[in-house]
C-alpha positions in Angstrom: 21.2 -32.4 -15.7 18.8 -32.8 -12.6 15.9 -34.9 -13.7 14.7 -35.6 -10.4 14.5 -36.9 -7.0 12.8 -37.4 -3.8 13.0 -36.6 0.1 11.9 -38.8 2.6 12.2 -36.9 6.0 12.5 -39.4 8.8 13.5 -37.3 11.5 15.1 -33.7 12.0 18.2 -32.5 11.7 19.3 -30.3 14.5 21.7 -27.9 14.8 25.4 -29.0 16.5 24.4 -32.9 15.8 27.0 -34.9 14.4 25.7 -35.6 10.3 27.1 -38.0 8.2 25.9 -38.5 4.7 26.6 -42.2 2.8 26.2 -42.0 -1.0 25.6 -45.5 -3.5 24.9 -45.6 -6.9 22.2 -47.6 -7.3 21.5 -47.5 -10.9 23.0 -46.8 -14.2 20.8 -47.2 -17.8 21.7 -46.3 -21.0 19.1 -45.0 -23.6 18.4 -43.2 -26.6 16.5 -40.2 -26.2 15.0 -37.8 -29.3 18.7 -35.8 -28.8 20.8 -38.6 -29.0 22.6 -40.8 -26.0 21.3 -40.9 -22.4 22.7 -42.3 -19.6 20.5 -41.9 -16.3 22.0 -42.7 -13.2 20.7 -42.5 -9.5 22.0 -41.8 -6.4 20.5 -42.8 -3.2 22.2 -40.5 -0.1 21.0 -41.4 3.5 21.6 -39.0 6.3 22.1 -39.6 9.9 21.8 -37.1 12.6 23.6 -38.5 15.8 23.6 -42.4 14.4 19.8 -42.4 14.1 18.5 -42.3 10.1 16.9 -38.9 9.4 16.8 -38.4 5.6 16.7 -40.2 2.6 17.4 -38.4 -0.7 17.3 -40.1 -4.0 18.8 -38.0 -6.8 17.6 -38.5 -10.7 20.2 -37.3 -13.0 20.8 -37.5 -16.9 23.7 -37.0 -18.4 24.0 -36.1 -22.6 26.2 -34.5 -25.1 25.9 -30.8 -25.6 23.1 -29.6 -27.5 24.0 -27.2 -30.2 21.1 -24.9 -29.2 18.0 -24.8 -27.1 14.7 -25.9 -28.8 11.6 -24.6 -26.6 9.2 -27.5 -25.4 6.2 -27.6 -27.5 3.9 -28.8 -24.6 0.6 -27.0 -24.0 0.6 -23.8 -21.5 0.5 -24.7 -17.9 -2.6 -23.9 -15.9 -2.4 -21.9 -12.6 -3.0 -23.8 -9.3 -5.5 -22.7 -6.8 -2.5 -21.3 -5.1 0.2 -20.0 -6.6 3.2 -17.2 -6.4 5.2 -15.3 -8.5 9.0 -15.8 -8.5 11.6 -13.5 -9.9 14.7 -15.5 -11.3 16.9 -12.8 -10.6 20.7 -13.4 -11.5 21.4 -12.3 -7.8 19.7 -15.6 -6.5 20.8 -17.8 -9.2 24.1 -16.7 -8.6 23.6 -17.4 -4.6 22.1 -20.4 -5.1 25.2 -21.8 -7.2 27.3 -21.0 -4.7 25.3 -22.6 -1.8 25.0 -25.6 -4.0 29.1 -26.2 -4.8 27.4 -25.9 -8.6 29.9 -24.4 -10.8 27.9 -25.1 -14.2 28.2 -21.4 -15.9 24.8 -22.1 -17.2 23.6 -20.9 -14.0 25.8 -17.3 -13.9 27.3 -16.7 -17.2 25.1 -14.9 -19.2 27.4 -14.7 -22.4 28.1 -18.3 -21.8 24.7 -19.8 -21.0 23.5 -17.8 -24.2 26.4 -17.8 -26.6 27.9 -21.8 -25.9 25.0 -23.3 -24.5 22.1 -22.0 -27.1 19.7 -20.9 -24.1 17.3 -17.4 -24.2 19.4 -16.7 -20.8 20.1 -18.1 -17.4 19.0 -21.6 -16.7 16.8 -21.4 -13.6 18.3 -25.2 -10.9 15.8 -27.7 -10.9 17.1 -28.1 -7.8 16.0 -24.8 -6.9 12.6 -24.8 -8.2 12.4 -28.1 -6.1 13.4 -26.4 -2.8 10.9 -23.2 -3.6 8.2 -25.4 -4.0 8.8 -28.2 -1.0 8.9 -24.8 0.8 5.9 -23.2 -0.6 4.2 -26.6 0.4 5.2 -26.0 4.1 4.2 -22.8 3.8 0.7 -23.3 2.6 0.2 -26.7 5.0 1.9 -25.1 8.1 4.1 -27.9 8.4 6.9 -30.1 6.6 6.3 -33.1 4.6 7.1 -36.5 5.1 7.7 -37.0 1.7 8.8 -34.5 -1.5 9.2 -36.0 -5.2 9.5 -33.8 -8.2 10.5 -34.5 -11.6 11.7 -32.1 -14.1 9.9 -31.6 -17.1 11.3 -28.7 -19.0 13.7 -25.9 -18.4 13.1 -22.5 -17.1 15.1 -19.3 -17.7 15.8 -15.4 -16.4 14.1 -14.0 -18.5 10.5 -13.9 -17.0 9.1 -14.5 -13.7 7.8 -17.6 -13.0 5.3 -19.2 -10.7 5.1 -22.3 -7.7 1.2 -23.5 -8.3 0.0 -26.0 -5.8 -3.9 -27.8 -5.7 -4.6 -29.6 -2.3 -6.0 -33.3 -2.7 -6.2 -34.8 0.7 -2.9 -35.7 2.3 -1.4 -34.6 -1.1 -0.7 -31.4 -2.6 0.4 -31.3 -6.3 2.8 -28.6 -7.1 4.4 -27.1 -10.5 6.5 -24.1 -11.9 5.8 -22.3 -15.2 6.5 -19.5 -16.7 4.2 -17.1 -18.2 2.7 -18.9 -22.1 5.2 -22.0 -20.7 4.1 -25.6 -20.0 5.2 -27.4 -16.5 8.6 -27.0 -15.9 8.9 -28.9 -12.6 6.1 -30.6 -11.0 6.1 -31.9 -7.3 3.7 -34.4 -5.0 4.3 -33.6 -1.1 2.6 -35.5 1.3 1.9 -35.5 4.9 
């Protein structure tokens, strides 16, 4: 699963440039979590547009055995932002957003599987996703990019209700969540300028 990660954007990427991507392990920790073994690992992936260093990405992932069903988060309801927007999960852009991605995890598509071998109330919603909808609802409400985007996921979120980006200004930081309606934080975000 996606825990987490952050962008650091150094430079732009422009269209027609020659990319490359180098990829390092940079971690690897064992631990035992309330539903048994964790491992975390992360993965630190630089980008270079034209030999000159443009992004830095540092990907958070957990890997555990299946769980034999889904058991809700029992964290307190989520408060709105003084911004926020409603977003419809719909399987359409889940669907789109797998393909996009090279993510193949049926949780993401398969309704009957996400619901019937996985345990889940439906469709899990990317982190990844919810991370890229909220780094661009930050531009959006800032007029301009960030220089730096972490999140960290905190609980999933599903298709079967809409769900909302929330963002509160403070300074040259803007926090940012998702939740869905009665739901705690699912992902939450600091972007800064």
């Amino acid at each position: 699963m996606w825990a987490g990660g952050e962008l650091s954007f150094v430079a732009p990427l422009r269209v027609g440039s020659m990319v490359e991507r180098r990829s390092t392990v940079v971690d690897v920790v064992a631990k035992e979590g309330r539903s048994g073994p964790l491992c975390f690992v992360t993965v630190e992936h630089v980008y270079r547009c034209d030999g000159v260093e443009a992004l830095t990405e540092r990907q958070d992932i957990v890997y555990r055995e299946a769980a034999s069903t889904h058991k809700p988060s029992q964290e307190q309801k989520a408060l709105e932002g003084r911004e926020n927007r409603s977003i419809t999960p719909s399987r359409a852009l889940l669907f789109r957003y797998s393909a996009v991605t090279f993510n193949a995890h049926r949780i993401h598509y398969d309704i009957a599987y996400a619901r019937e071998d996985e345990g889940y109330p439906g469709l899990v919603v990317h982190g990844p996703l919810q991370a890229t909808l909220l780094c661009q609802y930050a531009r959006t409400l800032s007029g301009k990019p960030p220089r730096r985007f972490a999140f960290r996921s905190h609980s999933p979120i599903f298709d079967t209700s809409d769900f909302t980006l929330n963002a509160t200004q403070e300074g040259e930081e803007m926090q940012l969540w998702t939740a869905q309606a009665n739901g705690p934080r699912a992902m939450v975000a600091t972007a800064t300028w």
